[in-house]
C-alpha positions as CSV (number, residue, x, y, z in Angstrom):
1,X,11.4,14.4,13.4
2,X,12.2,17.6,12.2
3,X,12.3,17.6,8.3
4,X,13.7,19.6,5.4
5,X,12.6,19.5,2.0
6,X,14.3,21.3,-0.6
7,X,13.4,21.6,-4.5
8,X,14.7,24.5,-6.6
9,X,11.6,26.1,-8.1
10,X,8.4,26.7,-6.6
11,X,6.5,26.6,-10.2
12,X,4.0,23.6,-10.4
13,X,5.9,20.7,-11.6
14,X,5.9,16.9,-10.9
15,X,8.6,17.3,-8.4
16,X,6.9,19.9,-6.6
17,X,4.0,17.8,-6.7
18,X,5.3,15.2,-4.9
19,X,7.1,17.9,-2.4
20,X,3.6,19.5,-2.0
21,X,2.1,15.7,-1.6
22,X,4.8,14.7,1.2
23,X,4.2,17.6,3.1
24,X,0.8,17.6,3.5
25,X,0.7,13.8,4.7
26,X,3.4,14.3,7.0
27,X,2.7,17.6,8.7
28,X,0.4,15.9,11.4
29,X,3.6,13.3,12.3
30,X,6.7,15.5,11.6
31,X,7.6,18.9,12.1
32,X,7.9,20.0,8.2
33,X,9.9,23.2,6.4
34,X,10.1,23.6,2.8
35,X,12.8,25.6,0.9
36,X,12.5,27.0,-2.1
37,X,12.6,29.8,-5.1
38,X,10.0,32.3,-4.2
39,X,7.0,33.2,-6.7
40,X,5.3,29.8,-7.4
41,X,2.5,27.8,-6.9
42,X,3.8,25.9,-4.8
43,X,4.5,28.0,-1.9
44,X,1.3,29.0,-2.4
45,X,-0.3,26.0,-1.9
46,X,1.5,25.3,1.1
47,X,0.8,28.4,2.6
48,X,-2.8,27.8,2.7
49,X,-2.1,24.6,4.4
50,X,-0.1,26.3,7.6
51,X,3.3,24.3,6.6
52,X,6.5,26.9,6.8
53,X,8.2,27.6,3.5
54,X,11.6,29.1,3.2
55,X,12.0,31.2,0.3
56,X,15.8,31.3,-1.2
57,X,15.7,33.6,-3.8
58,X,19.1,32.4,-5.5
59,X,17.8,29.2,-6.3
60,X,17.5,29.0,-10.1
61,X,17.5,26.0,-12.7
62,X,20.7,26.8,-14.6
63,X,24.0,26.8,-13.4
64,X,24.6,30.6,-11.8
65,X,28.1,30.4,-9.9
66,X,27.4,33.7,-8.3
67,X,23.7,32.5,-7.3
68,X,24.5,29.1,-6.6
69,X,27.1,29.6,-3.7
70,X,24.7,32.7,-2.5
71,X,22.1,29.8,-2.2
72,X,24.8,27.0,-0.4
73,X,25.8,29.6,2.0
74,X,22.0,30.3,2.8
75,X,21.1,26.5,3.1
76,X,24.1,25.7,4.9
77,X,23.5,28.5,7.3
78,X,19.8,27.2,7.5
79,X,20.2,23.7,8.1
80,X,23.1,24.5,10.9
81,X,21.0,26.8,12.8
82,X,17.8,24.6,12.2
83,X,19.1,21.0,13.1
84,X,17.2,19.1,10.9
85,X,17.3,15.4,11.5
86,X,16.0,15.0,8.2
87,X,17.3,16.9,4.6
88,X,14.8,16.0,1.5
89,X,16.1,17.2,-1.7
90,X,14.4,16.8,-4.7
91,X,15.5,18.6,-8.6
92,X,18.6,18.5,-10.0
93,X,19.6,22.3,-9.2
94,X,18.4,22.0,-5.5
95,X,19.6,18.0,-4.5
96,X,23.3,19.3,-5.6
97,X,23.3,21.9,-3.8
98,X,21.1,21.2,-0.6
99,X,23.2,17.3,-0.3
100,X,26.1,19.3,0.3
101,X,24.8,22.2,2.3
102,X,23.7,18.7,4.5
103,X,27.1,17.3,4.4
104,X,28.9,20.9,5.6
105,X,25.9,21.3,8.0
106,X,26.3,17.5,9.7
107,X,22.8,16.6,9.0
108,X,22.6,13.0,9.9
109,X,20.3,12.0,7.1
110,X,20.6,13.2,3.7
111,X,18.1,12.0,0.8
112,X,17.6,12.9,-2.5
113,X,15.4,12.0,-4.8
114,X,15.9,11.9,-8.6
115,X,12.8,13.0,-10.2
116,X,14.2,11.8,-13.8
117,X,17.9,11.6,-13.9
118,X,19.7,14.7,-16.0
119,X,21.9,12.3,-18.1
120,X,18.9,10.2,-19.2
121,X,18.3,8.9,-23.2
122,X,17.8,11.6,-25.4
123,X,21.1,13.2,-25.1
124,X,24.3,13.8,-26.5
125,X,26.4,10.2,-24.8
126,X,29.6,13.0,-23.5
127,X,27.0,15.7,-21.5
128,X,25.4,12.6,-20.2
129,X,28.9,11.1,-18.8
130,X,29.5,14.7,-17.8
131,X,26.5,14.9,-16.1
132,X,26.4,11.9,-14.4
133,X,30.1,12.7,-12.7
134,X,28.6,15.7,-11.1
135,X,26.2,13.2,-9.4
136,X,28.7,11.1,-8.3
137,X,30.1,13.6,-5.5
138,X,26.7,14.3,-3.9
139,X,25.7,10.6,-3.8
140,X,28.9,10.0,-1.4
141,X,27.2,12.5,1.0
142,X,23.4,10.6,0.5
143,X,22.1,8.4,3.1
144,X,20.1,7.2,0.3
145,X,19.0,8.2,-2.9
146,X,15.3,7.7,-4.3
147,X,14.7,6.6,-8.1
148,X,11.0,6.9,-9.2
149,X,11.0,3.9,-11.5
150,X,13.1,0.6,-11.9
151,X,15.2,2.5,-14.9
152,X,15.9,5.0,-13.1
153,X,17.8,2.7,-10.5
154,X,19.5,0.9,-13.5
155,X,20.6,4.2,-15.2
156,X,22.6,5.2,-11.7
157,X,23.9,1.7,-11.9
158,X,25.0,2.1,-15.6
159,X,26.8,5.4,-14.9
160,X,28.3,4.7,-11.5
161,X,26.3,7.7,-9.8
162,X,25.8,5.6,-6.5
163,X,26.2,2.2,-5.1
164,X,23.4,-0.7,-4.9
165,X,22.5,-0.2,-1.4
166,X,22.0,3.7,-1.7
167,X,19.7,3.4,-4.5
168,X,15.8,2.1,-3.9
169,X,12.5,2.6,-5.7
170,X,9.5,4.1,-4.7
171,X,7.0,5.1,-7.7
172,X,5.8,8.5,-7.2
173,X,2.1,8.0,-6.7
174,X,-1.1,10.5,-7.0
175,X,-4.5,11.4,-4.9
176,X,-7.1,9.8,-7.4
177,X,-9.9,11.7,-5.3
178,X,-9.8,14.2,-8.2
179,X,-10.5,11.9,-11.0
180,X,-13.5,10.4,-9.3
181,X,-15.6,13.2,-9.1
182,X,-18.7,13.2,-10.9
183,X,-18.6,16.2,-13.5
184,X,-20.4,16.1,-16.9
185,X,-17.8,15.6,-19.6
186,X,-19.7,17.6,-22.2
187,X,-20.3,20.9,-20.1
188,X,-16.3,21.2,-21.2
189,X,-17.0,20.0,-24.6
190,X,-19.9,22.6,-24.8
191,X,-17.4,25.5,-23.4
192,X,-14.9,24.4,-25.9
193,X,-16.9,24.4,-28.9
194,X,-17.1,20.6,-29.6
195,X,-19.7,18.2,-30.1
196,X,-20.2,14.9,-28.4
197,X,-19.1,13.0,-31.8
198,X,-15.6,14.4,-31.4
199,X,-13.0,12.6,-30.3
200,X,-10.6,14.3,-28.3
201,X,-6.6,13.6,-27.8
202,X,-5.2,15.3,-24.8
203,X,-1.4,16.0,-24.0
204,X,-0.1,18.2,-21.1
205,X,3.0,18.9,-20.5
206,X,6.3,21.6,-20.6
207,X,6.5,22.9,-23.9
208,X,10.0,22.1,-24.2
209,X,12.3,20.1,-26.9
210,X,11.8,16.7,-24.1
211,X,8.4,16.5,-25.0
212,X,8.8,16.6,-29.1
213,X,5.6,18.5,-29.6
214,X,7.1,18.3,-33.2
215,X,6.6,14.8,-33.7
216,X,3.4,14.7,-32.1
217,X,1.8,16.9,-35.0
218,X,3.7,15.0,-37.7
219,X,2.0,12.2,-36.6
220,X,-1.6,14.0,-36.3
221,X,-1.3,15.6,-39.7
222,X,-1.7,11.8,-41.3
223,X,-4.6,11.0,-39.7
224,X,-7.4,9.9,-41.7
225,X,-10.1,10.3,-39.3
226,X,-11.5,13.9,-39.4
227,X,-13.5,13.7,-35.7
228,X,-10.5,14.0,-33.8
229,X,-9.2,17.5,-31.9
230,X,-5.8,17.8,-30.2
231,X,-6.1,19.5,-27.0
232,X,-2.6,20.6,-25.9
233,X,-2.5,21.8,-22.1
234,X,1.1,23.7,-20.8
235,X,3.6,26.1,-21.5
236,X,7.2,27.0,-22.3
237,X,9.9,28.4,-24.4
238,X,8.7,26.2,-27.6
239,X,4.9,27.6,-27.4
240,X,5.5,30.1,-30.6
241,X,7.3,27.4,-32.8
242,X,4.4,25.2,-32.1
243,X,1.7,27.4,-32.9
244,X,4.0,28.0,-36.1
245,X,4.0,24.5,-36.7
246,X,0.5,24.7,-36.6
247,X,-0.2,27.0,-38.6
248,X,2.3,25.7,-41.4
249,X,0.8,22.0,-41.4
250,X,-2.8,23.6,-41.1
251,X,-3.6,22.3,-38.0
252,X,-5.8,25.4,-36.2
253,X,-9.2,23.5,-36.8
254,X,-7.5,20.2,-35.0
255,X,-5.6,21.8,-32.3
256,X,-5.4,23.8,-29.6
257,X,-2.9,24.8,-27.1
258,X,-4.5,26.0,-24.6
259,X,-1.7,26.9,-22.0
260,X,-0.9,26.4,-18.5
261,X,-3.9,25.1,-16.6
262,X,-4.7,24.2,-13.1
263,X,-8.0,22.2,-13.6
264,X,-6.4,19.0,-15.9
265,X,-8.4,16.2,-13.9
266,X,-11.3,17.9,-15.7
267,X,-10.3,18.1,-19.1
268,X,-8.7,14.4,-19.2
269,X,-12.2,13.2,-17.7
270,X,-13.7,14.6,-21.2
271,X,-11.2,12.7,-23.0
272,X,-11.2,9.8,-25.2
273,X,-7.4,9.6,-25.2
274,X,-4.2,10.6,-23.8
275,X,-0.9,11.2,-25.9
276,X,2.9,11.7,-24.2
277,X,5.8,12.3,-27.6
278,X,8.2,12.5,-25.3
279,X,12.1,11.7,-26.1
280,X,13.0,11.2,-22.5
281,X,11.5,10.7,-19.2
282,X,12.1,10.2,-15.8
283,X,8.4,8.6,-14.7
284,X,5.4,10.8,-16.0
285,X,2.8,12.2,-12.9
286,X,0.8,13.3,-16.3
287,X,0.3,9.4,-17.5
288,X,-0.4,8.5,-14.1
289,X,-3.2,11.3,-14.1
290,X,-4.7,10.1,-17.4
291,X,-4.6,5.8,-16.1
292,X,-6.5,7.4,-12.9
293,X,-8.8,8.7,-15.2
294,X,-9.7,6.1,-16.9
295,X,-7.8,7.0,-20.4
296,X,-6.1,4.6,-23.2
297,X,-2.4,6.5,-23.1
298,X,-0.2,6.5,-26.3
299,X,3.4,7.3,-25.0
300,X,6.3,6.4,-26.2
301,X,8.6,3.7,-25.1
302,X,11.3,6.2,-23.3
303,X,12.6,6.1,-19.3
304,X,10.1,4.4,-16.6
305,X,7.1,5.2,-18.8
306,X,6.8,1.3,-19.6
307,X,6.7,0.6,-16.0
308,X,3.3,2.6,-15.9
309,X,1.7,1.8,-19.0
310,X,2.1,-2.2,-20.4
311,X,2.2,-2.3,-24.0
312,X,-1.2,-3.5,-25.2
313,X,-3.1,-3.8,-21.6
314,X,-3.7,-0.5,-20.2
315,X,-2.5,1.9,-23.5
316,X,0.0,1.2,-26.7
317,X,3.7,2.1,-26.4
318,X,5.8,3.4,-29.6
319,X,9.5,4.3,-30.2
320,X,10.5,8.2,-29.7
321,X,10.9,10.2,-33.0
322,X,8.6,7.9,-34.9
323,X,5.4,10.2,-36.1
324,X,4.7,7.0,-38.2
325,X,4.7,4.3,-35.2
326,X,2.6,7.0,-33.2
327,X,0.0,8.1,-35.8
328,X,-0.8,4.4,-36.2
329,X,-1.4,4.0,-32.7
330,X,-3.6,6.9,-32.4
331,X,-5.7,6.2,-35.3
332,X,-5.7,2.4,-33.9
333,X,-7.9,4.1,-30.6
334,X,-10.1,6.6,-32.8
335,X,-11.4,3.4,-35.1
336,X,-11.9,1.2,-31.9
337,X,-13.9,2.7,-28.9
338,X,-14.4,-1.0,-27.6
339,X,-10.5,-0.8,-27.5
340,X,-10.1,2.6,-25.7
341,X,-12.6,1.3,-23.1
342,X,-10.7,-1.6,-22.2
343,X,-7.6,-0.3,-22.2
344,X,-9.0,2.6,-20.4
345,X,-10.5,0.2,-17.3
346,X,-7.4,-1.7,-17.2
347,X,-5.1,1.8,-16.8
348,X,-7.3,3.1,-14.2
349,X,-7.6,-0.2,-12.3
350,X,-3.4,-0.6,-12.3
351,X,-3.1,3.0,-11.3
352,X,-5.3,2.3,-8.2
353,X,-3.2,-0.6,-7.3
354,X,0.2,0.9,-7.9
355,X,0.1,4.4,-8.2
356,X,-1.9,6.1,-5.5
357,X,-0.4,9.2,-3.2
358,X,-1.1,6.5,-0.2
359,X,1.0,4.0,-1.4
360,X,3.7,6.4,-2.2
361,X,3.6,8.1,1.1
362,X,3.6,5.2,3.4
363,X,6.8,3.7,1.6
364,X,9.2,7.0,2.2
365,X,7.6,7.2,6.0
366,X,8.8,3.4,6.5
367,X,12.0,4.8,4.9
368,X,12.4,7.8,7.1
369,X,12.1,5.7,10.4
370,X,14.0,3.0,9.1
371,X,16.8,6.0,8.7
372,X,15.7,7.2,11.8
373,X,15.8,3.9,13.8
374,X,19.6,3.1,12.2
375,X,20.7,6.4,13.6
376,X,19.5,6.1,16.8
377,X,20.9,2.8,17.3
378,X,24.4,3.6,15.7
């Protein structure tokens, strides 16, 4: 089959991760573009791998009226000339636009899937309504649309985005191949300064207001313990407030933002813990990272996150905004290493089972020849 994928941005994100992820496994069965915003990493990744990427330059996250119908006109010009029997869309920004690009374009078999839904918890009740009636066009033009976690499904439901049999579930799923390497944990440790006594907490992620960096350090600057060190791995528009927040609290010894990286297998494998603030989420490839390797995750109880980690088993879930529910869970792991190690096992062994890129890869190939096979027959 001949296959379209389409997210907006080519910056390294979960969605793109899973774009990058899809296209790699599929090249050797399907014949496999990618469409995107130039200037990212991934593009670059899949250039190295010999898979075709379209670069649409219009494509931005925020609404753009002059941009966006630049960018329909281009897809819808693409997809006509291309024939795709297959269009992927994945983003808010780029399954809006690239669903009806599709529809205009007669491709037979639309998808999209919602990598976290835009009118999740977290928000203001009106611009989630709001949002989720500008959903509810595209999903008339969707063969079917993909939720990454059972909550996901039910929030479509809730809102009326999309009818029962449109909606289906497949988890988004990682390569653990990177987590099982055998690297010495304290050659980082040594590079960052730390000694094997310290106890590090690890959070990556966006630097944005979802991920309440805010409460996070509220809930570090009560903790008793004086071993720990906050590692914070990512970027965005809310790095300079947090460094002030830092600084106001009197953090600097304990933390450390340390900015966009590409190497994060390596620093959760020196870790003793992983920590997600978050007040909203769609389903976390970051927690999934830290169960495959081996980490007790402290995240808190918001969109599919509790389908990934079970309270108690494989890490300790605790209500958003609540520094005082989160800094008892953290200092629960530091006192307890015989706690962080089972919890730790138990993670890694359900992300194994559950999680893997294998397991998420076979179930949208069985999807896109069950499509297929419907089509053909009708």
């Amino acid at each position: 089959m001949k296959i379209l994928h389409l997210v907006t941005l080519s910056e390294w994100g979960g969605a793109q991760h899973i774009v990058y992820l899809l296209a790699k496994s599929l090249r050797s069965e399907h014949d496999i573009s990618v469409a995107c915003a130039p200037g990212g990493l991934l593009g670059e990744r899949l250039h190295e791998l010999g898979i075709r990427v379209i670069e649409i330059p219009e494509l931005c996250r925020l609404p753009h009226p002059f941009k966006d119908l630049r960018a329909l006109w281009k897809l819808y010009r693409l997809m006509q000339a291309e024939q795709f029997d297959i269009v992927h869309t994945h983003s808010t920004k780029a399954g809006l636009l690239g669903r009806f690009a599709a529809r205009l374009a007669n491709v037979s078999i639309i998808l999209f899937t919602a990598h976290g839904w835009a009118f999740c918890e977290g928000r203001p009740w009106l611009w989630r309504w709001l949002l989720a009636q500008a959903e509810r066009l595209p999903a008339l033009f969707s063969t079917k649309i993909i939720c990454v976690s059972e909550h996901d499904r039910q929030l479509a439901l809730k809102f009326g985005v999309a009818p029962q049999e449109k909606l289906t579930v497949i988890y988004n799923g990682l390569d653990p191949s990177p987590f099982a390497s055998s690297t010495d944990p304290n050659e980082l440790r040594r590079e960052l300064g730390l000694s094997p006594s310290e106890k590090i907490i690890t959070m990556v992620g966006r630097l944005a207001p979802p991920k309440d960096l805010e409460t996070l350090l509220a809930a570090c600057e009560g903790l008793e313990d004086p071993s720990w060190r906050l590692l914070i791995l990512g970027d965005g528009p809310l790095r300079s407030r947090v460094a002030r927040v830092i600084r106001t609290k009197g953090l600097q010894n304990y933390v450390t933002l340390l900015g966009e990286r590409h190497d994060v297998p390596r620093f959760l494998k020196a870790s003793d813990i992983f920590v997600l603030s978050s007040r909203w989420e769609g389903l976390p490839l970051v927690v999934i990272e830290a169960m495959l390797a081996g980490l007790p995750v402290v995240a808190t109880r918001v969109g599919g996150v509790p389908e990934l980690v079970e309270d108690g088993v494989t890490g300790l879930l605790v209500p958003p905004q609540d520094s005082r529910a989160l800094r008892r869970a953290l200092a629960q792991l530091l006192s307890s290493p015989e706690l962080r190690e089972r919890l730790g096992v138990c993670g890694q062994r359900r992300a194994l089972e559950r999680f893997t890129a294998e397991r998420m890869i076979a179930q949208v190939r069985a999807l896109y020849r069950t499509l297929e096979s419907v089509k053909s027959s009708g």
